[in-house]
GUKE-720638 format. One record per atom (N, C-alpha, C): x, y, z; residue in one letter. Coordinates in pm, whole numbers, padded with zeros to 5 digits, always signed. Layout:
N
XYZa;...
***
This chain:
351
-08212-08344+01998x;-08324-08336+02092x;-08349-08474+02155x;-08353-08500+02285x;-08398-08608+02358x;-08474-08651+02326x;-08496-08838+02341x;-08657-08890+02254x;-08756-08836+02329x;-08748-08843+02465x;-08868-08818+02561x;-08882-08647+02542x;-08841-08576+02487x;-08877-08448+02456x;-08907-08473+02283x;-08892-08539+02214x;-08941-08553+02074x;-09110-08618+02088x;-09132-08730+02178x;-09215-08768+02239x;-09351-08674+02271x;-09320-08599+02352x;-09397-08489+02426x;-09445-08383+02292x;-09396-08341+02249x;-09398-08255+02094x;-09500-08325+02022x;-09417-08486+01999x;-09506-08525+01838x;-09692-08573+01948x;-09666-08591+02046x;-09791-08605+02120x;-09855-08535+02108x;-09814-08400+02161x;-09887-08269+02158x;-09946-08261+02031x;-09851-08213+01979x;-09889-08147+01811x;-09968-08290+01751x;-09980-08376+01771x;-10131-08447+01724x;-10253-08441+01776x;-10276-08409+01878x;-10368-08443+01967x;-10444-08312+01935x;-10332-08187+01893x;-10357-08041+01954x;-10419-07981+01815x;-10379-08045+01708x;-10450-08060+01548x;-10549-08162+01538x;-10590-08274+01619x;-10671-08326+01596x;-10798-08288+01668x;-10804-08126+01740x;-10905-08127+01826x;-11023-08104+01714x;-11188-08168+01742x;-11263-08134+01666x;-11287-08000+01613x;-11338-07906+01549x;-11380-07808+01530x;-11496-07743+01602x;-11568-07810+01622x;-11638-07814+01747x;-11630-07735+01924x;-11493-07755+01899x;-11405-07714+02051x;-11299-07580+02075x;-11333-07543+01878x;-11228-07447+01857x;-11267-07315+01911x;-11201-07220+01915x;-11256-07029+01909x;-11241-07017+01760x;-11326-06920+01704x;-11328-06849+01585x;-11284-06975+01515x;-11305-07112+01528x;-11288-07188+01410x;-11118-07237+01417x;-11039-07164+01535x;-10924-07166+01511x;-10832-07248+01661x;-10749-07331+01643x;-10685-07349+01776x;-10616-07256+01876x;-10640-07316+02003x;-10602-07190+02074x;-10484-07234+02191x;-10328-07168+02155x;-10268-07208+02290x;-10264-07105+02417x;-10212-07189+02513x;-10163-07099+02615x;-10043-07122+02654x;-09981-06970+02672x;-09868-06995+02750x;-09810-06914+02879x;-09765-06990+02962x;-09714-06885+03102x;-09586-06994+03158x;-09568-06902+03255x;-09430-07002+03340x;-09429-07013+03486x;-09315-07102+03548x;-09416-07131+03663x;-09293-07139+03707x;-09247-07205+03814x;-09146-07245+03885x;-09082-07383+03942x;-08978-07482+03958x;-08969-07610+04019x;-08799-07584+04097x;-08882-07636+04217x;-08723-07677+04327x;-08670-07814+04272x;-08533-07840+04350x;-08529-07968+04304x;-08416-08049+04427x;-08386-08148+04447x;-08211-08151+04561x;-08128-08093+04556x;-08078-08029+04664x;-08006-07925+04698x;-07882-08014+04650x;-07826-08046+04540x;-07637-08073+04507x;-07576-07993+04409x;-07437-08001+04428x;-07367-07903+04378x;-07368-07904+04276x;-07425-07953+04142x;-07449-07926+04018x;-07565-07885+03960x;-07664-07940+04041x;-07818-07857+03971x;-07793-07659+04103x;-07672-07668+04164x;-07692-07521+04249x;-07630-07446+04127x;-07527-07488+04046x;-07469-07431+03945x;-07552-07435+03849x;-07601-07525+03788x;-07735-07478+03652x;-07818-07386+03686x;-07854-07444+03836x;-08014-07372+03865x;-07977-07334+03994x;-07970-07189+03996x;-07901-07135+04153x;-07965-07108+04196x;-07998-07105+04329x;-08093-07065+04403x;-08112-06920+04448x;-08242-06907+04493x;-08275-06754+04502x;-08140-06672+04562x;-08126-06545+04542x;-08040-06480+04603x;-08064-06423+04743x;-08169-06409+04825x;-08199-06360+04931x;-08149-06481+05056x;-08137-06599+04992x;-08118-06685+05099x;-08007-06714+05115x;-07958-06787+05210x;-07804-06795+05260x;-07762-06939+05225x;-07607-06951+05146x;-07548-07040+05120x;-07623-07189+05179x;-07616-07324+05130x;-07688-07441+05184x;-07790-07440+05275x;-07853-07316+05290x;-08048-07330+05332x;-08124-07337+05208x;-08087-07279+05095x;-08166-07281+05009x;-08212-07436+04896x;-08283-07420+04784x;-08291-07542+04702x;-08276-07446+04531x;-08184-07541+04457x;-08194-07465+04332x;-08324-07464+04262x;-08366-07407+04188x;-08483-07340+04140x;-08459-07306+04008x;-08530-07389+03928x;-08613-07336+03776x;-08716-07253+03769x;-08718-07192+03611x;-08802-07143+03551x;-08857-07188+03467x;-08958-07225+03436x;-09037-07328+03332x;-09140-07247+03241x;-09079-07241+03095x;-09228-07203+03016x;-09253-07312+02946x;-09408-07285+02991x;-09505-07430+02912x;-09598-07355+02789x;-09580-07439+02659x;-09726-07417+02580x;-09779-07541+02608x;-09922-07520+02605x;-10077-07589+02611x;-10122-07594+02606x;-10238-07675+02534x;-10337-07651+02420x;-10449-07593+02481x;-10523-07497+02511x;-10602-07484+02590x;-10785-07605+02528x;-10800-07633+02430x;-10926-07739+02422x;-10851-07837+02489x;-10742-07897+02510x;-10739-08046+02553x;-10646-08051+02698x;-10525-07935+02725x;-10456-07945+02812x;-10330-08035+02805x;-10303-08079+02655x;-10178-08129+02633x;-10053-08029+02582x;-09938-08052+02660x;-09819-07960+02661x;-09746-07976+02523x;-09737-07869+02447x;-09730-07876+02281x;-09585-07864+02330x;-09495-07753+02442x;-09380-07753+02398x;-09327-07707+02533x;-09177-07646+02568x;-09163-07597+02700x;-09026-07587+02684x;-08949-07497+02766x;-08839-07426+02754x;-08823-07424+02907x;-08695-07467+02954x;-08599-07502+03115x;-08484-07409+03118x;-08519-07277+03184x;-08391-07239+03231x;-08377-07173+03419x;-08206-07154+03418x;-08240-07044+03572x;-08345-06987+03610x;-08401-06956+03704x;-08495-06860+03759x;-08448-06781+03754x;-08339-06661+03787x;-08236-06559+03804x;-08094-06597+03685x;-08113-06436+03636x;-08000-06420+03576x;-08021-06398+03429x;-07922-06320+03357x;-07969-06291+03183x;-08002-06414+03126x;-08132-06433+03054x;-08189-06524+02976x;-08326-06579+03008x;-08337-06544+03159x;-08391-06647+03257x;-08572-06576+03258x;-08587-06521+03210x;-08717-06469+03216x;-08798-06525+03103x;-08911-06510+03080x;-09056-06570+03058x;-09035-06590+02906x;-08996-06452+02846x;-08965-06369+02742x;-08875-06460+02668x;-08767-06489+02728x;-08657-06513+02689x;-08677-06676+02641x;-08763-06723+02730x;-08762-06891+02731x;-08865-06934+02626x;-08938-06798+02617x;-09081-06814+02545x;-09001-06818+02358x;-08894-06739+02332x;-08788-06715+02223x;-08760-06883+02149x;-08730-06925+02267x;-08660-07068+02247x;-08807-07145+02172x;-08906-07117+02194x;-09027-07244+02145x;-09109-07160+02029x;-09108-07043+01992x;-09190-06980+01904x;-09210-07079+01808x;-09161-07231+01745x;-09166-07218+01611x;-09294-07366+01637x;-09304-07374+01798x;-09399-07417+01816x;-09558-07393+01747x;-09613-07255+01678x;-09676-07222+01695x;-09713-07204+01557x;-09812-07255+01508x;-09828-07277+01368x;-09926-07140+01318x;-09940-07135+01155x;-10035-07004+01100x;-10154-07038+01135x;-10207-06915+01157x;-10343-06917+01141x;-10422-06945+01310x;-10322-06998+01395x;-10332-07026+01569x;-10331-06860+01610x;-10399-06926+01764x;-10413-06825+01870x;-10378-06846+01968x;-10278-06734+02046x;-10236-06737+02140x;-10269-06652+02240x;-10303-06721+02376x;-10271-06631+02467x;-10260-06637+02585x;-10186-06495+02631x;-10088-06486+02738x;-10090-06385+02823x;-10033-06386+02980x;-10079-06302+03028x;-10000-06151+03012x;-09972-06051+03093x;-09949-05924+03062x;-09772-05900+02996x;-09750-06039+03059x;-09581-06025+03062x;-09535-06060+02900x;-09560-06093+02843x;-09582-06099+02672x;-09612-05997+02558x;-09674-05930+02635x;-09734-05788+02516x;-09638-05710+02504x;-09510-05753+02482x;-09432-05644+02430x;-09432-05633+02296x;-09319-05547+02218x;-09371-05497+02086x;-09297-05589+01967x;-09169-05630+02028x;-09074-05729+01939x;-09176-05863+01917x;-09192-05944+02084x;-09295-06019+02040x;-09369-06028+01958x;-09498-05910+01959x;-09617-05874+01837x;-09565-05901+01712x;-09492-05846+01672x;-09393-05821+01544x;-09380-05963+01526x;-09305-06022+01567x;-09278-06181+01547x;-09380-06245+01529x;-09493-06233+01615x;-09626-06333+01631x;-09703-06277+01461x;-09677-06145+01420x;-09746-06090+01281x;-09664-06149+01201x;-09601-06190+01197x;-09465-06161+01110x;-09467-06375+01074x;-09511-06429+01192x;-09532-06574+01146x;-09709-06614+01107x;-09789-06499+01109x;-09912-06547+01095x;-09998-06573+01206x;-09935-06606+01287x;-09989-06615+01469x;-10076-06482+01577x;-10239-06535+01544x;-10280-06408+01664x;-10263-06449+01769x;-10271-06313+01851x;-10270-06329+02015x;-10339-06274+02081x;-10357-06283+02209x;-10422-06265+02322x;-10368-06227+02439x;-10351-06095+02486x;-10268-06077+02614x;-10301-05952+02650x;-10294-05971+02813x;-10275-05839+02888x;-10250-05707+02830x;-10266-05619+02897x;-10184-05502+02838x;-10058-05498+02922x;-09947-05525+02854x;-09802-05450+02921x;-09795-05378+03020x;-09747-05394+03126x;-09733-05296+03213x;-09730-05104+03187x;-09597-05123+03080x;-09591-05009+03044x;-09620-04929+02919x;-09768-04952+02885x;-09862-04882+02849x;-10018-04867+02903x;-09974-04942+03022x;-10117-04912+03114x;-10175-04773+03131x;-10027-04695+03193x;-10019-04532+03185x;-10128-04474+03101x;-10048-04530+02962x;-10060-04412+02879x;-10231-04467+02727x;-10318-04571+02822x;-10370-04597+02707x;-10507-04476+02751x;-10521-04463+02620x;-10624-04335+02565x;-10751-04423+02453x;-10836-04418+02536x;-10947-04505+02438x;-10988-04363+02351x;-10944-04279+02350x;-10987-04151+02306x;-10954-04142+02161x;-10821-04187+02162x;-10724-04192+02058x;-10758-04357+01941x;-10693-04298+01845x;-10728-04428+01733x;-10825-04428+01693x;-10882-04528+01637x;-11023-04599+01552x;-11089-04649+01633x;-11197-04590+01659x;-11289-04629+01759x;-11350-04778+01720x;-11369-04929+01760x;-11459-04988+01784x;-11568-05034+01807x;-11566-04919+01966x;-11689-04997+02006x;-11650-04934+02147x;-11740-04922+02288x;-11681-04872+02391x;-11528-04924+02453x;-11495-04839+02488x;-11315-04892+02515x;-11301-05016+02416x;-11336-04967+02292x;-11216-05086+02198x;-11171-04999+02067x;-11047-05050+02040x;-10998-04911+01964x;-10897-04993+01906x;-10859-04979+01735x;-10706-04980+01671x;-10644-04883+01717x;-10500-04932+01777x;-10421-04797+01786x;-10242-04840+01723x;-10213-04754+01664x;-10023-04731+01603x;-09982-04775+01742x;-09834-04905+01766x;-09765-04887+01877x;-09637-04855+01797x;-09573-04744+01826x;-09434-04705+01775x;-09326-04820+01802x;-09241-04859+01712x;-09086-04915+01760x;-09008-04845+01913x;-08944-04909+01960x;-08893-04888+02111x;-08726-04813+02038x;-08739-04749+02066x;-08622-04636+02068x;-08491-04720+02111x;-08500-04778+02192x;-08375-04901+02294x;-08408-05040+02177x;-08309-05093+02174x;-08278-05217+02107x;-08262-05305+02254x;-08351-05429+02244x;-08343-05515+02337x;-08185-05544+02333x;-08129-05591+02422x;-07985-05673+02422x;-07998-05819+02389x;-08074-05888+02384x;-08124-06013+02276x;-08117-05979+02157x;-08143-05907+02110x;-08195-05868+01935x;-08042-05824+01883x;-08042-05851+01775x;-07902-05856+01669x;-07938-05689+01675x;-07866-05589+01588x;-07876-05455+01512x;-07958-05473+01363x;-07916-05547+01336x;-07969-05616+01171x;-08149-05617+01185x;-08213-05739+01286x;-08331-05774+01325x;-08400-05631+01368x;-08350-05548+01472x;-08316-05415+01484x;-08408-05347+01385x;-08317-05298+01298x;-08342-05190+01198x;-08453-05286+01102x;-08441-05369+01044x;-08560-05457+00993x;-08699-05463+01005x;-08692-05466+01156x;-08852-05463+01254x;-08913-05338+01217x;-09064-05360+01181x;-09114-05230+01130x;-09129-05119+01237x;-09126-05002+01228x;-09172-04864+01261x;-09263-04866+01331x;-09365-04907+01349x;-09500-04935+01406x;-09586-05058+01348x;-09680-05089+01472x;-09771-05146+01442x;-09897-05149+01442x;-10018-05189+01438x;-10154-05146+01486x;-10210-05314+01507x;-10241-05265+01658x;-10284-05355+01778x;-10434-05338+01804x;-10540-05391+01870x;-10637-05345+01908x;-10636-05367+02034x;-10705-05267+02142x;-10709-05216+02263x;-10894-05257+02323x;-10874-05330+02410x;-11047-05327+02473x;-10996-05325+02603x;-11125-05268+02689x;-11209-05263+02792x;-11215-05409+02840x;-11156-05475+02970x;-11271-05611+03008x;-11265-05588+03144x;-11405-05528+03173x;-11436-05510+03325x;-11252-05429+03375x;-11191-05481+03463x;-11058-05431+03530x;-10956-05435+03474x;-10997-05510+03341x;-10826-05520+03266x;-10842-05506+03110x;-10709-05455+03045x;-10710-05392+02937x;-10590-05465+02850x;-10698-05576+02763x;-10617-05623+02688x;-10646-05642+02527x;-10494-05676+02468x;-10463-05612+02359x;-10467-05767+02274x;-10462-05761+02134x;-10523-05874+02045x;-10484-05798+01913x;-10402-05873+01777x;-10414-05868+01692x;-10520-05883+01624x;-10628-06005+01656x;-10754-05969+01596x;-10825-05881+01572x;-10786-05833+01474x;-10802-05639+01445x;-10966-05599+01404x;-11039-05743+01332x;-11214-05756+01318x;-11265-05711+01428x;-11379-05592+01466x;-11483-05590+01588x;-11599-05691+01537x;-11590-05733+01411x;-11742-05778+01308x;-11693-05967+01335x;-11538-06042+01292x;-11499-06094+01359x;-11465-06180+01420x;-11453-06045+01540x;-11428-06117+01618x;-11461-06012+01755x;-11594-06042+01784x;-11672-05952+01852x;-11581-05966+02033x;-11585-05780+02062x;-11524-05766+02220x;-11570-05859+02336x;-11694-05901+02300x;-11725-06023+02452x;-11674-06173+02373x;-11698-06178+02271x;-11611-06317+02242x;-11476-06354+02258x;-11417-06241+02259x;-11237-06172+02299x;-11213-06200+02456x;-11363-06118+02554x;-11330-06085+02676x;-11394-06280+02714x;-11416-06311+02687x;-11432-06506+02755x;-11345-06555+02654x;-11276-06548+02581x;-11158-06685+02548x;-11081-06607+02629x;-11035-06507+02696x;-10914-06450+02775x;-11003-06498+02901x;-11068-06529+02964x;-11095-06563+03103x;-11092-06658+03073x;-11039-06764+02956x;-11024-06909+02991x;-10862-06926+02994x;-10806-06846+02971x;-10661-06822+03023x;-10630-06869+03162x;-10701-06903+03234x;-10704-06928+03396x;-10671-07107+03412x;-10683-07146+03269x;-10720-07269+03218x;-10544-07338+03223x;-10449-07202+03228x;-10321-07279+03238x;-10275-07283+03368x;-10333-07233+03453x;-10287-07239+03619x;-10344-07417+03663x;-10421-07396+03600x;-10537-07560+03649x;-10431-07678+03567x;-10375-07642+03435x;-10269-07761+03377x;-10180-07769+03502x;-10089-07684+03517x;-09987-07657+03588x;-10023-07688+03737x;-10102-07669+03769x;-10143-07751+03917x;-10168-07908+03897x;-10255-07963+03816x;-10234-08086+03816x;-10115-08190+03786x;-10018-08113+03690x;-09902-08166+03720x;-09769-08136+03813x;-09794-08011+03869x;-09728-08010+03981x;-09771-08070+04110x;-09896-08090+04150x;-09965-08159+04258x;-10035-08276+04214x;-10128-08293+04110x;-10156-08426+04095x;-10053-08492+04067x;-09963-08538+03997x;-09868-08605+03929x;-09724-08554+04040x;-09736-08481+04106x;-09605-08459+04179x;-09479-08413+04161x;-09490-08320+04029x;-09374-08247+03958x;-09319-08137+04054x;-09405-08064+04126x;-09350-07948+04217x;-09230-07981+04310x;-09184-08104+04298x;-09012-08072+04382x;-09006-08195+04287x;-08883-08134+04232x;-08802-08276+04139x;-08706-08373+04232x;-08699-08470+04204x;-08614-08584+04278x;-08433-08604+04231x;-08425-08580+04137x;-08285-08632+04087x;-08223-08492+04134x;-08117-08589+04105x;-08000-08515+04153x;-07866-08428+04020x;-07906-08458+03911x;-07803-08372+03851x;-07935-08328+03764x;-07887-08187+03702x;-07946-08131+03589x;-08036-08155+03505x;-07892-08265+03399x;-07958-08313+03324x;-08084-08425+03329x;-08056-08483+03447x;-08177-08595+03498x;-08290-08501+03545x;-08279-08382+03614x;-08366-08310+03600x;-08448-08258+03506x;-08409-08218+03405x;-08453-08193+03269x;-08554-08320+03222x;-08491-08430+03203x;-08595-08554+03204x;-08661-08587+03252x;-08666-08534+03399x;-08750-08590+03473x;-08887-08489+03494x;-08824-08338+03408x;-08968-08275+03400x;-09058-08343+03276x;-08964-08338+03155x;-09016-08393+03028x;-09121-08528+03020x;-09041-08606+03127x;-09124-08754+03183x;-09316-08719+03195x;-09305-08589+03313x;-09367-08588+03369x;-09495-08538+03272x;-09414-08441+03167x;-09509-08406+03044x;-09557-08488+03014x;-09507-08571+02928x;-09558-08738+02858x;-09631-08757+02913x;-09647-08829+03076x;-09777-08878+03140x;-09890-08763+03106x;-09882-08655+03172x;-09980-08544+03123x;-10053-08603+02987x;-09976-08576+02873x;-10019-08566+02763x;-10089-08708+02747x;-10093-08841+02765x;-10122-08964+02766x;-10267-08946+02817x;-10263-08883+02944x;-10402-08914+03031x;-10467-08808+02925x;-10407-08691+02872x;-10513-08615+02809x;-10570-08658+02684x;-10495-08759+02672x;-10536-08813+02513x;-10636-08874+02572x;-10631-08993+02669x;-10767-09056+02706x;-10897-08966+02708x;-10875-08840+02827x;-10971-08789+02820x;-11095-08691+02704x;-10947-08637+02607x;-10984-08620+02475x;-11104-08744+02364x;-11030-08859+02414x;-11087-08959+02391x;-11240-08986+02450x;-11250-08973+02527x;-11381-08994+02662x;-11492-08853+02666x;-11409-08769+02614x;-11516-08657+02587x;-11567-08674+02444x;-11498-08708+02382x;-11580-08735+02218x;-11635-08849+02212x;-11628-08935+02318x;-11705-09032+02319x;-11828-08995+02353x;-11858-08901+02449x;-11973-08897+02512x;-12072-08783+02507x;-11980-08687+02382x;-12029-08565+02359x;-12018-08440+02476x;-11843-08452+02498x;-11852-08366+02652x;-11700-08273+02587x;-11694-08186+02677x;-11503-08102+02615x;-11447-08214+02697x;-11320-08199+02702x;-11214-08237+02773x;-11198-08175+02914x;-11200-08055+02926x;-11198-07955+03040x;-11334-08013+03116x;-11446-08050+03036x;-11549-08067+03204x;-11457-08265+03252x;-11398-08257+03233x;-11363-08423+03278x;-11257-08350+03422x;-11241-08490+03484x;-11187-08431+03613x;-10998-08501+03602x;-10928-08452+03571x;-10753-08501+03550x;-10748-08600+03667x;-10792-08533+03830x;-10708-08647+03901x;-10827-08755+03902x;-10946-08741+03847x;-11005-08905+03854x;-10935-08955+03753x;-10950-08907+03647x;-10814-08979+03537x;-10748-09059+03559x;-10669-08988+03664x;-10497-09047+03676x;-10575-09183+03773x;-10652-09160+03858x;-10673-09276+03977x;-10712-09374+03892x;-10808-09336+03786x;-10896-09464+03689x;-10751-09577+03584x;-10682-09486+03560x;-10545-09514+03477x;-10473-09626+03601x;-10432-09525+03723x;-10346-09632+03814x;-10437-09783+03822x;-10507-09768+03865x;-10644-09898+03890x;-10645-10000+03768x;-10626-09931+03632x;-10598-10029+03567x;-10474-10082+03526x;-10381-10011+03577x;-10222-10045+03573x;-10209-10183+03681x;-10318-10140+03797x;-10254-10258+03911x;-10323-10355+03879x;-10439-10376+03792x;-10528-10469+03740x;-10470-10516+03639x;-10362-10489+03567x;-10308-10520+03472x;-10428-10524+03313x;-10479-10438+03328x;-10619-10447+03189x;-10605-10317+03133x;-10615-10367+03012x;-10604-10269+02851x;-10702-10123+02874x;-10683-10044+02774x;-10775-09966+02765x;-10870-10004+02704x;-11008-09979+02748x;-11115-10014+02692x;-11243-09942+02671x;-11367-09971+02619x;-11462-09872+02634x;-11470-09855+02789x;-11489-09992+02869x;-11511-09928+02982x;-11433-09839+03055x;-11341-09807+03064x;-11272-09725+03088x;-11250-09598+03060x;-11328-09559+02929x;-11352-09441+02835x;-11471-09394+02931x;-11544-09476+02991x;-11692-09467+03045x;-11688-09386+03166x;-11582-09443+03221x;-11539-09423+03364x;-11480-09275+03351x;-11412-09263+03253x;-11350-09096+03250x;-11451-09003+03225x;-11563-09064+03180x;-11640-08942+03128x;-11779-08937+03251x;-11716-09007+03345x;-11845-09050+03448x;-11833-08892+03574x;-11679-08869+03560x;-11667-08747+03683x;-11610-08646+03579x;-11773-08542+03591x;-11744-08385+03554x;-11677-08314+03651x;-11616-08188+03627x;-11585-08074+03711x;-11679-07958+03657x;-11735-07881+03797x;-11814-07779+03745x;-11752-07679+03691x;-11859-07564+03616x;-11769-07474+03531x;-11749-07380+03655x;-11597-07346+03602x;-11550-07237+03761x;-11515-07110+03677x;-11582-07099+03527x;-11512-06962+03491x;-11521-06848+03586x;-11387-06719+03613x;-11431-06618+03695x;-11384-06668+03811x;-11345-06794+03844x;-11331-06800+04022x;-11233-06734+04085x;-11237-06706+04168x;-11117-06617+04225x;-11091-06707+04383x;-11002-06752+04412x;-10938-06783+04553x;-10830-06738+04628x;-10811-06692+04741x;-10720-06637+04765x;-10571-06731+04838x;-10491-06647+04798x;-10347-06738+04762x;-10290-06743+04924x;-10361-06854+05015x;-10349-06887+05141x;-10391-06978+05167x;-10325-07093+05218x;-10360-07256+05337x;-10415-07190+05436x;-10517-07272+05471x;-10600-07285+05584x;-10588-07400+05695x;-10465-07472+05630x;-10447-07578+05729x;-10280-07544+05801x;-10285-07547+05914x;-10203-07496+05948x;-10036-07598+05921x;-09883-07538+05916x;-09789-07644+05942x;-09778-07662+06010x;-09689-07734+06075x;-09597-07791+06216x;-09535-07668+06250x;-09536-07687+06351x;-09459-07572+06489x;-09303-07583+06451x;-09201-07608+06381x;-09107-07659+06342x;-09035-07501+06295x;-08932-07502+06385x;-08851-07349+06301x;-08767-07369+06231x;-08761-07267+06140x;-08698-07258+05974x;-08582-07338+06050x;-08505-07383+05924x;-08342-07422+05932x;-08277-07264+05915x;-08205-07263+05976x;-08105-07143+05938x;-07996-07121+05898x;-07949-07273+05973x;-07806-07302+05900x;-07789-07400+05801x;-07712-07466+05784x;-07667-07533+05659x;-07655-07691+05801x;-07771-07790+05697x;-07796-07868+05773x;-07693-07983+05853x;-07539-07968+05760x;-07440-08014+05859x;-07347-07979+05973x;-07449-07863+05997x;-07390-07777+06128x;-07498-07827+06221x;-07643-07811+06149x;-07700-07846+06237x;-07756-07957+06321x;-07681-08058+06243x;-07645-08204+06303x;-07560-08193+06414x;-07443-08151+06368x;-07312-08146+06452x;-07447-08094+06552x;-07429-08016+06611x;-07519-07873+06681x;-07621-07995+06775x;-07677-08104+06711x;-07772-08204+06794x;-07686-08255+06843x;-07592-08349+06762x;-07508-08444+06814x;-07433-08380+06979x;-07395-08266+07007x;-07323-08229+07052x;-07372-08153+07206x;-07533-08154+07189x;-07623-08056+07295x;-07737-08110+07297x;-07807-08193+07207x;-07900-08284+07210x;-08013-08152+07132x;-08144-08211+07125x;-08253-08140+07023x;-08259-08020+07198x;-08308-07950+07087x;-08360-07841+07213x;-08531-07882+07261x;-08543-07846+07369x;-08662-07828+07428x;-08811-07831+07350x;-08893-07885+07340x;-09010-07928+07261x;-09078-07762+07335x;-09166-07695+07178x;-09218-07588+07206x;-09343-07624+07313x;-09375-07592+07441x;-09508-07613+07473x;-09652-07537+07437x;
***
């Protein structure tokens, strides 16, 4: 394992055990996990690791990852993360999520959105001690019956999920036949969505205490934006693979650094981590990089000086309001479309 990925880990996993008790759910730590996406320079070796979408045409496109992140949801430091294709066997959420399970210690909580609640998963997450938190599966949306099972409480219910008849093509035959027969999951009601939780207590681990730690799930889109836009991870710079790979891991480390400060700056001042604001962080951090001065209280002061309001519930819709440049797509492969200037000059400015 790379140092700068041993790095990122032993960071995490201190920071992510040292959160007070204070900050916990049910007394217990809580991760999150989802996956996201990164472009990177279009050269002929990150197009072979990481190929680019299939809809687009030979040298218009940029190769493209798939990224699963765990993250602590009290502090926002990245415990662990798994790099593969976007497209192709392996390359899904599921698959990448396989690679980091052992991330995830007894007695933790996880959770995730709908794409996780499958049944092998569950099994695994019971099977290491690990509760969870997730969506309901697509495909038992159909068929859920609050009618059926051990009633709860309104729409909350234990219910048997049978073994899947189909053996994943990941899974050995051995693991297979091993995996129990069924399991029993619990099923709630939250307002529009119907999600499922090993926390099998209604006494507990009461249905509205269930339905707000799952609306802080929103809490990993906000990680993942600040290091793809604050910090500037959303198009990688290098040019081969493997420098790619490092150069996401890099980008973790910083993450995890500023969150330690702020971890730091909220227990200083009696605040979470989450009301602190990441990109004043990072500006307060640069300022003292170009000042050349230590960390200090004052500086602890300064992080804990800009809150963010609470946005639980916000909803925005997934559209710029600022318009781009008048500029039409490339279509070809940009050494044609040199030749193509060189040879006829730019075309006509749109009026």
């Amino acid at each position: 394992m790379p140092l700068i990925t041993q790095l990122v880990n032993k960071t995490g996993e201190l920071i992510h055990r040292a959160v007070p008790q204070q900050w916990r759910w049910f007394g217990r730590s809580v991760s999150l996990i989802d996956g996201t996406s990164l472009t990177m320079a279009d050269t002929k070796s990150s197009q072979i690791a990481f190929p680019q979408q299939g809809a687009q045409k030979a040298g218009l496109g940029f190769p493209i990852c798939r990224l699963l992140a765990v993250s602590c949801l009290h502090t926002g430091v990245i415990l662990n993360a798994a790099v593969g294709p976007f497209k192709g066997k392996g390359s899904d959420e599921q698959s990448l999520l396989r690679q980091v399970l052992d991330t995830f210690q007894t007695g933790s909580i996880v959770v995730g959105d709908a794409f996780f609640g499958t049944y092998f998963l569950l099994v695994e997450m019971i099977k290491r001690g690990v509760d969870v938190l997730f969506e309901q599966h697509g495909s038992r949306k159909r068929i859920t019956d609050f009618g059926k099972g051990i009633a709860l409480g309104k729409k909350d219910h234990l219910i048997d999920i049978p073994k899947s008849k189909i053996k994943p093509d990941w899974m050995t035959q051995k693991a297979y036949k091993n995996a129990p027969d069924n399991i029993t999951i619990r099923e709630l009601k939250v307002g529009q969505k119907t999600i499922i939780t090993t926390m099998l207590s209604a006494t507990d681990y009461p249905k509205k205490a269930l339905a707000a730690l799952y609306q802080k799930s929103w809490h990993v889109e906000v990680n993942f934006r600040n290091i793809k836009t604050t910090l500037g991870m959303n198009i990688l710079s290098c040019k081969t693979p493997e420098m790619c790979r490092k150069e996401i891991w890099t980008y973790f480390l910083a993450n995890n650094l500023i969150r330690l400060l702020m971890s730091q700056a909220a227990c200083n001042y009696g605040l979470l981590p989450r009301q602190l604001s990441f990109k004043h962080a990072v500006q307060v951090w640069n300022t003292y990089a170009l000042l050349d001065k230590v960390i200090d209280e004052e500086m602890l002061a300064l992080l804990a000086s800009r809150q963010v309001g609470n946005r639980a519930g916000r909803i925005e819709p997934r559209a710029v309001k600022r318009r781009p440049k008048a500029y039409p797509l490339l279509m070809i492969p940009r050494a044609e479309a040199r030749q193509t200037v060189m040879n006829n000059g730019h075309p006509k400015k749109m009026k």
